[in-house]
N, C-alpha and C positions, 0 to 999 in steps of 0.2 A: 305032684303039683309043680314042682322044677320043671320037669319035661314039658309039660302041658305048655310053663310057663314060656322056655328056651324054644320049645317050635313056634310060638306067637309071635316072637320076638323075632326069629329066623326068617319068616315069614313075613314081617311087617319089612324087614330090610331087603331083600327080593323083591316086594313089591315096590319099594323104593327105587333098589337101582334097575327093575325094569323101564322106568320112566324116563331113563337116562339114555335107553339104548338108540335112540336117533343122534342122539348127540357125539357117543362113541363109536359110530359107523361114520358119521362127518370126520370126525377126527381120523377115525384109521384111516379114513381114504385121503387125507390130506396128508399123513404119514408117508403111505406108501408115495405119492407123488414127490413129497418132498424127495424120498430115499434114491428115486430115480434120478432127478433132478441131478443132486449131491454127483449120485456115481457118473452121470453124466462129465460133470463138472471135474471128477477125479482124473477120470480120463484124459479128456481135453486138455487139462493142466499138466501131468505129469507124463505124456507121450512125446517121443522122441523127437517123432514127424509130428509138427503143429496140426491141428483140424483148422478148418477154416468155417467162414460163416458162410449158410446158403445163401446163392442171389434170387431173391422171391420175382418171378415174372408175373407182369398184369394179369388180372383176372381175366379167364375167357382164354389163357393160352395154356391149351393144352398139353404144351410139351415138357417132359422132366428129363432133363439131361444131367447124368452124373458121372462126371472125371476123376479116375485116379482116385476111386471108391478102396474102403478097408473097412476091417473088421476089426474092431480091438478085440475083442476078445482072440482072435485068431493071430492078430497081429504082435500080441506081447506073448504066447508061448515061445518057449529057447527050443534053439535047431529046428525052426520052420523059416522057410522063406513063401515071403508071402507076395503074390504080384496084385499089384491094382487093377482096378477094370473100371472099364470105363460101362456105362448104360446109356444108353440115350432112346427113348419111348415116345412117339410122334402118332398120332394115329392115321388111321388108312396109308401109314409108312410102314411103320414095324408090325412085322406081321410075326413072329414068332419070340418071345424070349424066355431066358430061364432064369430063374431066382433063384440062390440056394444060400446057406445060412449054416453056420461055421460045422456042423456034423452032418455034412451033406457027405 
């Protein structure tokens, strides 16, 4: 009668916190956003060379130009030197480019 009693029980609380699970899927994913955010924020704050803020151009301009581009993650390993790059992407200009991303 215990068992009978303890899986009813077990049972009733499962179906409980299944009701929960939209709630904990909102949360983890504002978790994970947050966590990004943070390390974002880590970064920026305790790097050598400042980051600077993007300049947003008008809507309807296609162009993304990036100067003097880093990788932190690449950029705080010891004995690497790392060069910046510049990109700059225009269309029916740039006809070819390459992306690559720190274990290239």
């Amino acid at each position: 009668q215990y068992s009978e009693r303890q899986r009813g029980l077990v049972a009733k609380v499962v179906d409980v916190a299944a009701t929960f699970s939209e709630i904990f899927e909102k949360a983890s994913s504002a978790v994970a956003v947050l966590d990004v955010l943070c390390g974002f924020a880590e970064v920026a704050a305790t790097s050598l060379v400042p980051y600077v803020r993007p300049e947003m151009l008008p809507v309807g301009d296609r162009e993304i130009s990036l100067y003097q581009c880093r990788h932190p993650c690449v950029e705080v390993q010891e004995d690497m030197n790392f060069i910046a790059n510049d990109c700059i992407m225009k269309p029916n200009e740039t006809l070819f480019q390459i992306i690559t991303g720190p274990n290239m």
